[in-house]
C-alpha positions, 0 to 999 in steps of 0.5 A: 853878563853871566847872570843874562846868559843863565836867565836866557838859557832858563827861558829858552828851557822852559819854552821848550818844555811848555811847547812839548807840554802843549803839543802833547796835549793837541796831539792827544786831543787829535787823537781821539777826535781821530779814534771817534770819527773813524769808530763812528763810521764803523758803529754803523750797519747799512740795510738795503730795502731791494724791493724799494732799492733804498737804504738806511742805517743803524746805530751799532753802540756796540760796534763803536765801542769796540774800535774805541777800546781796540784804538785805546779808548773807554767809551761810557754812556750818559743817560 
């Protein structure tokens, strides 16, 4: 009865590491998917044509790249 009791405490203690393992893992995931959303819409500049009343917008890698890095994040270019 011992032994059962020993292998459902072992198996209750290692669930719950893995949970917190794994909810650590998606909540960094989140994170960042976070950080990149928000940093994409900051990465942008928005120019206005008034002589057309139009308006288009820019990629700004640099501005990305520094609300990534003020978020905790690197950000590296692939070519």
């Amino acid at each position: 009865m011992e032994a059962q009791k020993n292998m459902a405490a072992v198996f209750v203690a290692v669930s719950a590491i893995a949970l917190v393992v794994v909810a650590f893992i998606q909540s960094n995931k989140f994170l960042r998917q976070h950080a990149m959303g928000e940093c994409i819409k900051a990465g942008y500049e928005e120019y206005s044509y008034p002589e057309d009343n139009t308006k288009s917008t820019t990629p700004n890698m640099a501005a990305y790249k520094d609300c990534m890095a003020q978020m905790g994040y690197t950000v590296t270019e692939t070519k």
